[in-house]
N, C-alpha and C positions, 0 to 999 in steps of 0.2 A: 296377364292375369293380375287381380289387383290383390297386394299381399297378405290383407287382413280378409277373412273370408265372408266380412259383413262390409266391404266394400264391392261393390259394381263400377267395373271401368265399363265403358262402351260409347259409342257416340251418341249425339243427342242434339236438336234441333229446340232450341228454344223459343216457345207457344207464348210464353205470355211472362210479361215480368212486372210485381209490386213493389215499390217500398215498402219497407215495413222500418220500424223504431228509427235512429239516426243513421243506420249506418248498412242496416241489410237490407235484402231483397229475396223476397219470396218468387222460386219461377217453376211455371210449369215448364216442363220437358218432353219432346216425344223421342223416343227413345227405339230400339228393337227389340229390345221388350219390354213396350208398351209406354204409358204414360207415366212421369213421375213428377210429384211435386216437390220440393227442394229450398232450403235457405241456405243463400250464401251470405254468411257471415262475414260483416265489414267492407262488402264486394264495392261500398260508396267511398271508401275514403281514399284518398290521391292516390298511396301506394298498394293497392290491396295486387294480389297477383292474379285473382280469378275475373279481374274484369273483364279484362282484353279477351277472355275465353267463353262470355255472353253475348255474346250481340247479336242481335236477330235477325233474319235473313240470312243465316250462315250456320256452318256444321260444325260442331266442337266434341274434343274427345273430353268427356269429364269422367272425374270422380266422384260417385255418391256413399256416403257410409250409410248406410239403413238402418236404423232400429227398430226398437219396437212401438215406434209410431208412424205413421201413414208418411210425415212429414222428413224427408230426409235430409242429409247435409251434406251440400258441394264442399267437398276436401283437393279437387283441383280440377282446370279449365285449360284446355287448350286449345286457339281455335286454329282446323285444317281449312276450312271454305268460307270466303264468304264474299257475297254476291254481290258487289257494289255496285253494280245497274240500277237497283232498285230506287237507289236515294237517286239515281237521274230523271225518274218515269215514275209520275203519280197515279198512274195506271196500272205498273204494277207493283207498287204498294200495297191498293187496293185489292188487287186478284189475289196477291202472296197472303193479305190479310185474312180474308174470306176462307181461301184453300186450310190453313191456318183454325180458324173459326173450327171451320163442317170437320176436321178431321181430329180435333180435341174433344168437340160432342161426342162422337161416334167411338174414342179411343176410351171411352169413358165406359161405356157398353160395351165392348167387341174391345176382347184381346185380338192382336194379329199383328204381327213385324211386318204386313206389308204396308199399314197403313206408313210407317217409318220412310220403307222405299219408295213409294208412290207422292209421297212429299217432298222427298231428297230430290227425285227425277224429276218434279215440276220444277221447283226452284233450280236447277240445274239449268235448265231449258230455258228457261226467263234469263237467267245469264247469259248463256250464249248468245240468243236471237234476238236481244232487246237493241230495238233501233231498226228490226227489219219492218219493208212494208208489204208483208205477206200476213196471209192471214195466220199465223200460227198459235196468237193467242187464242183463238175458234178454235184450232187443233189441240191443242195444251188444253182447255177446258174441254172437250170430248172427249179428252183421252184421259183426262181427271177424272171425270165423272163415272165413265164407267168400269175404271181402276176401283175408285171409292167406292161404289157400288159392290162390286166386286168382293172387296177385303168386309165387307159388313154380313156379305153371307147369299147375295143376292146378285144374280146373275142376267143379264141380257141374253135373249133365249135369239140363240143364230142356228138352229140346226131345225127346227122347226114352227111352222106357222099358226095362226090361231086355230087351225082345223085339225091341226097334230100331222100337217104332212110335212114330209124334207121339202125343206129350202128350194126350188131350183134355180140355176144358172140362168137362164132365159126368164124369171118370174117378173113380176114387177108388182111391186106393193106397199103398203102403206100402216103406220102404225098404230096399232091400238092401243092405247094408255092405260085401258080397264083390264084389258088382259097380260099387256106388259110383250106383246108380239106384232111380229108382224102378220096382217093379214092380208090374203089376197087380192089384188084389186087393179082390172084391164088398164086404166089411169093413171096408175100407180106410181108416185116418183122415187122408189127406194128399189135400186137393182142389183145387180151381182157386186158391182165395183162396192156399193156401198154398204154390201153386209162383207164383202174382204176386208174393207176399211176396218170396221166394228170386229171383224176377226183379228182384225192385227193389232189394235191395239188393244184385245183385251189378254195377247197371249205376249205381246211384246214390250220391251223400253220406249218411253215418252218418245226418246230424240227419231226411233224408227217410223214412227208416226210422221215426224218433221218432213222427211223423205218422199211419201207417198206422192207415186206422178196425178199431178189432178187432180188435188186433195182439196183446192180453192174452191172447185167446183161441186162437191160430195158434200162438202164440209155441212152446210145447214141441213140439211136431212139426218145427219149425224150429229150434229150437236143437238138438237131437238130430241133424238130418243134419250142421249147423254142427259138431259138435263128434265125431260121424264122421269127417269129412271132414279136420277139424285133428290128429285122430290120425291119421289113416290116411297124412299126407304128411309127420309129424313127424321134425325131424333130428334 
């Protein structure tokens, strides 16, 4: 606990960082509870101590003192993670970016500490598997999307179909975007495995996801609702 009781220790994910005058930096933070904006005073000059505790793409434990303006101030940085794959792969740069992007709009509307977890376990995951040639970044975005979905308040409907009946095991169907379901249909390429899939990652950790036997093959049927689903509730 932090010893002044208008300071907040906690960790935090750094969204976005400015300069501001010669020597500071204004930075968003996503936090677990919630988004915070923040100046680190002098964070630019050679010897500042809170530099080494911003850097982005990686998790740091800070301190913010809070007053009584919206704009708070980093009083110390420490960083625990950080994901040095990314400066390898321009690719994901890009994904880290965007996931980054969609989950500051949204932190901005919708309190919720999962958006916090749901960012920490992407970029997690991008560390570990950066360099495979599996499709996991298809997985990692499925499983992004309908996490984010999720923490916004809005939910991928797995337990029943556009008619209002259970799900079955033996069904086969297809999905409706207006309804936000699946609906029944003899042609149908969305079956049991891949509403498990959609079950598991909406009740499980990104890397469980990783796992799924035959997930290369589920995957586009599932990223497709996933990314329905992220438009459909987008601020």
């Amino acid at each position: 606990m932090a010893k002044n009781p208008r300071d907040l220790r906690t960790e935090a994910i750094v969204l976005r960082r400015t300069d501001y005058g010669e020597a500071d930096r204004i930075l968003q933070l996503l936090t677990p509870e919630g988004k915070r904006s923040v100046i680190a005073k002098g964070v630019r000059k050679e010897k500042s101590k809170l530099a080494g505790g911003i850097e982005l793409f990686s998790v740091s434990e800070v301190v913010i003192h809070e007053g009584h303006t919206e704009l708070g101030i980093l009083t110390g940085a420490k960083l625990l993670e950080y994901y040095d794959a990314f400066v390898k792969d321009i690719e994901l740069i890009e994904m880290g970016g965007a996931m980054m992007r969609s989950v500051s709009a949204r932190a901005e509307q919708v309190e919720s500490p999962e958006f916090y977890k749901i960012l920490k376990q992407s970029l997690q995951v991008m560390q570990k598997h950066a360099g495979e040639e599996t499709r996991w970044k298809d997985i990692l975005r499925a499983w992004w999307g309908i996490n984010l979905t999720r923490a916004s308040g809005e939910e991928v409907n797995l337990k029943f179909d556009t008619d209002g009946e259970k799900l079955l095991a033996d069904g086969h169907y297809y999905w409706d975007e207006e309804q936000a379901a699946l609906g029944k249909a003899a042609a149908g390429r969305i079956g049991a495995d891949h509403i498990k899939m959609m079950r598991l990652m909406a009740s499980g950790p990104a890397e469980l996801s990783m796992k799924v036997n035959g997930a290369d093959a589920l995957i586009d049927e599932v990223l497709y609702i996933s990314r329905c689903m992220e438009r459909a509730t987008s601020i």
